[in-house]
C-alpha positions as CSV (number, residue, x, y, z in Angstrom):
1,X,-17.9,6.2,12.1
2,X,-15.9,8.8,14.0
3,X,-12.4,6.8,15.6
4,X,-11.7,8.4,18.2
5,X,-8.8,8.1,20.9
6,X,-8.8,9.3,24.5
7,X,-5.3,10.8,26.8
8,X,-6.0,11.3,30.2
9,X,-3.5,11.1,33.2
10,X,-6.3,10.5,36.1
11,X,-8.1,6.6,35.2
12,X,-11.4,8.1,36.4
13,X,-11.8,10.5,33.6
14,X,-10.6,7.7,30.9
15,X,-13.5,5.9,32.2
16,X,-16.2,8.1,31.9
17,X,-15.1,8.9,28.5
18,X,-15.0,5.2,27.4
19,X,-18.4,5.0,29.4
20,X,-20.1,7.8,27.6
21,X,-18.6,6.9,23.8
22,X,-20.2,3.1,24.4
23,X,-23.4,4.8,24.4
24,X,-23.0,7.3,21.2
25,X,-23.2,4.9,17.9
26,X,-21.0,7.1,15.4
27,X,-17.7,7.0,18.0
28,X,-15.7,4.2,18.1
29,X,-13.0,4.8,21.7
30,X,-9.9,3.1,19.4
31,X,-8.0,2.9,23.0
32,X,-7.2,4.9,26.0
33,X,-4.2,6.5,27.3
34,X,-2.8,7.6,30.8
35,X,0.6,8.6,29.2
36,X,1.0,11.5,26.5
37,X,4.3,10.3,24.9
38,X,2.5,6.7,24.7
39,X,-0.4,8.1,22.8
40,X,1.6,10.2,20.1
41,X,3.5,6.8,19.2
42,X,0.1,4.9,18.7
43,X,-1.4,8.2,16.3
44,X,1.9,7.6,14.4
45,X,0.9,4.5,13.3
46,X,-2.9,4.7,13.3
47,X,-4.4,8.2,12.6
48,X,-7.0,8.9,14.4
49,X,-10.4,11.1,13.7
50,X,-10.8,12.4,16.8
51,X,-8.5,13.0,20.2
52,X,-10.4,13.5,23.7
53,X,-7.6,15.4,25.5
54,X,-7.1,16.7,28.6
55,X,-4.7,19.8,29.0
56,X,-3.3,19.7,32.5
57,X,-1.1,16.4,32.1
58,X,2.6,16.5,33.9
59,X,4.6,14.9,31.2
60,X,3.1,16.7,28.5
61,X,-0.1,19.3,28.6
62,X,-2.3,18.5,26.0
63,X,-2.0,21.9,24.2
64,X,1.7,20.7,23.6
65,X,0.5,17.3,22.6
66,X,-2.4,18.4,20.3
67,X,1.0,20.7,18.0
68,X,2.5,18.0,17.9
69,X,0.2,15.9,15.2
70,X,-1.4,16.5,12.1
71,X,-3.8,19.2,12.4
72,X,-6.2,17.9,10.2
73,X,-7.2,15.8,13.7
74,X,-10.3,17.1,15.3
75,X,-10.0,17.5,19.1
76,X,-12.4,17.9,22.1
77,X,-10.8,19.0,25.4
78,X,-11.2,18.1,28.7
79,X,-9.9,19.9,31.9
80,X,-11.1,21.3,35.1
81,X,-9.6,24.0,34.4
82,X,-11.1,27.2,32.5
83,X,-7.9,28.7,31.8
84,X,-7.0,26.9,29.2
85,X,-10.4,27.2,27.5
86,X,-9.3,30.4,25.4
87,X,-5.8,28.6,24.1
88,X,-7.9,25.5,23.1
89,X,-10.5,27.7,21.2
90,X,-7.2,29.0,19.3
91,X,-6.4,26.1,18.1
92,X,-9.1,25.3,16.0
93,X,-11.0,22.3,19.0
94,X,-13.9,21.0,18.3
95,X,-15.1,21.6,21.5
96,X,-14.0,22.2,25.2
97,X,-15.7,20.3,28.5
98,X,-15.2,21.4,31.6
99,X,-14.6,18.5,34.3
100,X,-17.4,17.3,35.8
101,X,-19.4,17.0,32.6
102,X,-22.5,15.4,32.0
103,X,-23.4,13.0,29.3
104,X,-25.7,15.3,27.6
105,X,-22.8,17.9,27.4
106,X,-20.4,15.3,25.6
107,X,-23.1,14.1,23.2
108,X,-23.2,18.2,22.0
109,X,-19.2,18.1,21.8
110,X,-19.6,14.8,20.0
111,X,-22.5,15.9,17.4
112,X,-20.2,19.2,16.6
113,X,-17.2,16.7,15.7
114,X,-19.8,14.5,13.5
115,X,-20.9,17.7,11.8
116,X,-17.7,18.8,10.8
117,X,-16.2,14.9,10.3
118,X,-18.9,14.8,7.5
119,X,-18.3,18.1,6.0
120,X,-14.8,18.3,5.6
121,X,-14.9,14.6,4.0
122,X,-17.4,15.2,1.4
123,X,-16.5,15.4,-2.1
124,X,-17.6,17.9,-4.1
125,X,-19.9,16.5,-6.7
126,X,-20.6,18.5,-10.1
127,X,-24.0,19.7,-9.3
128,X,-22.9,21.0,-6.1
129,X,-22.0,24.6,-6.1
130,X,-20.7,25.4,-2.6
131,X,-18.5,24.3,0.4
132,X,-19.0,24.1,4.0
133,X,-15.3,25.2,5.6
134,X,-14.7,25.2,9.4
135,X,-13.6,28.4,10.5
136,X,-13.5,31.3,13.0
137,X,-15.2,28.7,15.3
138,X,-18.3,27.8,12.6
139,X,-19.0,26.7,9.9
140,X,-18.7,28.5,6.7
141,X,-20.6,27.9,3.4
142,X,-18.6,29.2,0.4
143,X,-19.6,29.1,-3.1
144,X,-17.5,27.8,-5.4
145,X,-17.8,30.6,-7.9
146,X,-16.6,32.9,-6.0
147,X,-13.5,31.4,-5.1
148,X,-10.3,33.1,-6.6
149,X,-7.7,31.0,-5.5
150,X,-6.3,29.0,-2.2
151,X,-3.5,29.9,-0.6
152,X,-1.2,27.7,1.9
153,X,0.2,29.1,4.7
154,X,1.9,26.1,7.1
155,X,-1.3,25.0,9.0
156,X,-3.8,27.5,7.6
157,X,-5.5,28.6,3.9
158,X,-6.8,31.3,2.8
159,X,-9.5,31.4,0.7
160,X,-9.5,34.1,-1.7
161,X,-13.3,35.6,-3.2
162,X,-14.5,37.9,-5.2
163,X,-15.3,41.2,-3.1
164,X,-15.3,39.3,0.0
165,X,-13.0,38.7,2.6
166,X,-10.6,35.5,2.8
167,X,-11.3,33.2,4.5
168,X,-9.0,31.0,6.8
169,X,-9.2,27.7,8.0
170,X,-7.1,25.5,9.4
171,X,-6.9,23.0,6.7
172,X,-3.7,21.1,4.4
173,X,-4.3,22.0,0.7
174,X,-4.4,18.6,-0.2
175,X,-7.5,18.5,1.6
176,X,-9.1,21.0,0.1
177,X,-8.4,20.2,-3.6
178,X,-10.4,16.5,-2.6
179,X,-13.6,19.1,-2.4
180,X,-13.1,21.0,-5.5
181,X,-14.5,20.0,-9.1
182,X,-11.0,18.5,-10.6
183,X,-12.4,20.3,-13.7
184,X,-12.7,23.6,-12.4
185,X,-9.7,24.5,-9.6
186,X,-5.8,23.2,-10.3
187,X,-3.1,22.9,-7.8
188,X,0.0,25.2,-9.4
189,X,2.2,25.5,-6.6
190,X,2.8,23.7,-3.0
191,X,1.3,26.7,-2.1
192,X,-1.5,27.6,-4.4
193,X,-4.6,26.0,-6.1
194,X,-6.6,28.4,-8.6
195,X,-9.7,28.5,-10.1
196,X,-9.3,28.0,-14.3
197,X,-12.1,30.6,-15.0
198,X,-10.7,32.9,-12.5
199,X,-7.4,32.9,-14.7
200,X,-6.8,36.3,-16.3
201,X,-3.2,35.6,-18.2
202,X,0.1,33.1,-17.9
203,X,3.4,34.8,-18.8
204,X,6.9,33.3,-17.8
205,X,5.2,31.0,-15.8
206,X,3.4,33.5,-13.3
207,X,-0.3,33.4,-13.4
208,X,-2.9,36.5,-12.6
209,X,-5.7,36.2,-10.7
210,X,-7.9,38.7,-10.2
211,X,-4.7,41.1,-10.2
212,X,-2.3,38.9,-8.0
213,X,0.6,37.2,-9.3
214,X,0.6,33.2,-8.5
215,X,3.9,31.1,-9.2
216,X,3.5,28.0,-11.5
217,X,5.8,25.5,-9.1
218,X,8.4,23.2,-11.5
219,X,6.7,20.1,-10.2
220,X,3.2,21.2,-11.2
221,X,4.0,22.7,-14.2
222,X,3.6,19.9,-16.7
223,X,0.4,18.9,-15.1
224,X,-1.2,21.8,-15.2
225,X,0.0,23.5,-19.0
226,X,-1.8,20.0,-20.1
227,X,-4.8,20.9,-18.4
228,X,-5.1,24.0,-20.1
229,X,-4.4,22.6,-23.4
230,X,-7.3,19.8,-23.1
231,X,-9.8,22.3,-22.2
């Protein structure tokens, strides 16, 4: 089940939304909001799944609104306005509807957001050999072998393969070491999570991966010279 919030300034629009997600069994409409600042209180307390936002709000636009929370938060917009369509894309949404939308048009923007909310919470079992990451508005399947390493970079990673090109997703690294095998990839750094077999040599705590140097952080350090020793 998908729990799901909607901000809207007009009534109207909150009602159709509540209207449609009755009739769609994997959303559950937590609550509804016709004030911004409201709604950011009520995600600090209970996280969310998914926000239905719309952009063109006085107080605060949505775009603003959507920064403001963890980006792990899938979002569908909603505006009359096609403006704002390209900035929304840019920020990672879900999808984007266009006021006046039909049901049949939600139910495709909600069906994207149950795609990806069962993706990005599996958990990679040992007989599975590949991810599926969101990312340049898809999603990607990745095999785990050829992952080098992960790389943070504030609300992105990079995916490093062999003789491919990274891959970047908007995506914590705490989320992404949930869907690796514990007994193949290692966090190192707050940055950095490498693949054991992809380790070429350790010295004064730097690590090289396929030819790139990778910090061994002081608080992962005991953790992960214990890892190597018990394998």
């Amino acid at each position: 089940m998908i729990k799901a919030i909607a901000i809207d300034d007009e009534t109207l629009a909150l009602q159709v939304i509540e209207n449609f997600c009755q009739r769609v069994e994997f959303v559950s409409l937590e609550k509804s909001f016709n004030k911004p600042n409201e709604a950011l209180k009520y995600i600090s307390k209970f996280p969310v799944d998914l926000l239905f936002l719309d952009i063109n709000m006085p107080s605060l636009t949505g775009i603003e609104l959507y920064k403001e929370i963890e980006q792990n938060t899938m979002v569908i917009f909603t505006t009359a306005y096609t403006e704002y369509a390209v900035e929304g894309f840019n920020l990672s949404a879900i999808d984007y509807l266009l006021k006046p939308f039909t049901f049949e048009r939600f139910l495709q923007a909600v069906n994207k957001a149950d795609e990806y909310h069962q993706h990005i919470h599996q958990k990679a079992k040992p007989e599975q050999q590949y991810l599926f990451i969101r990312a340049d508005y898809s999603l990607v399947k990745i095999n785990m072998a050829d992952i080098l390493f992960v790389e943070g970079l504030d609300d992105y990673l990079r995916i490093h393969l062999q003789n491919q090109k990274p891959v970047v997703a908007r995506m914590t690294l705490k989320v992404m070491l949930e869907k690796l095998p514990p007994q193949a990839f290692v966090r190192v750094h707050r940055s950095y999570i490498v693949a054991f077999s992809r380790i070429q040599n350790i010295r004064n705590k730097i690590i090289t991966v396929a030819g790139e140097e990778i910090p061994v952080g002081t608080s992962y350090e005991e953790a992960f010279f214990k890892a190597l020793e018990s394998r």
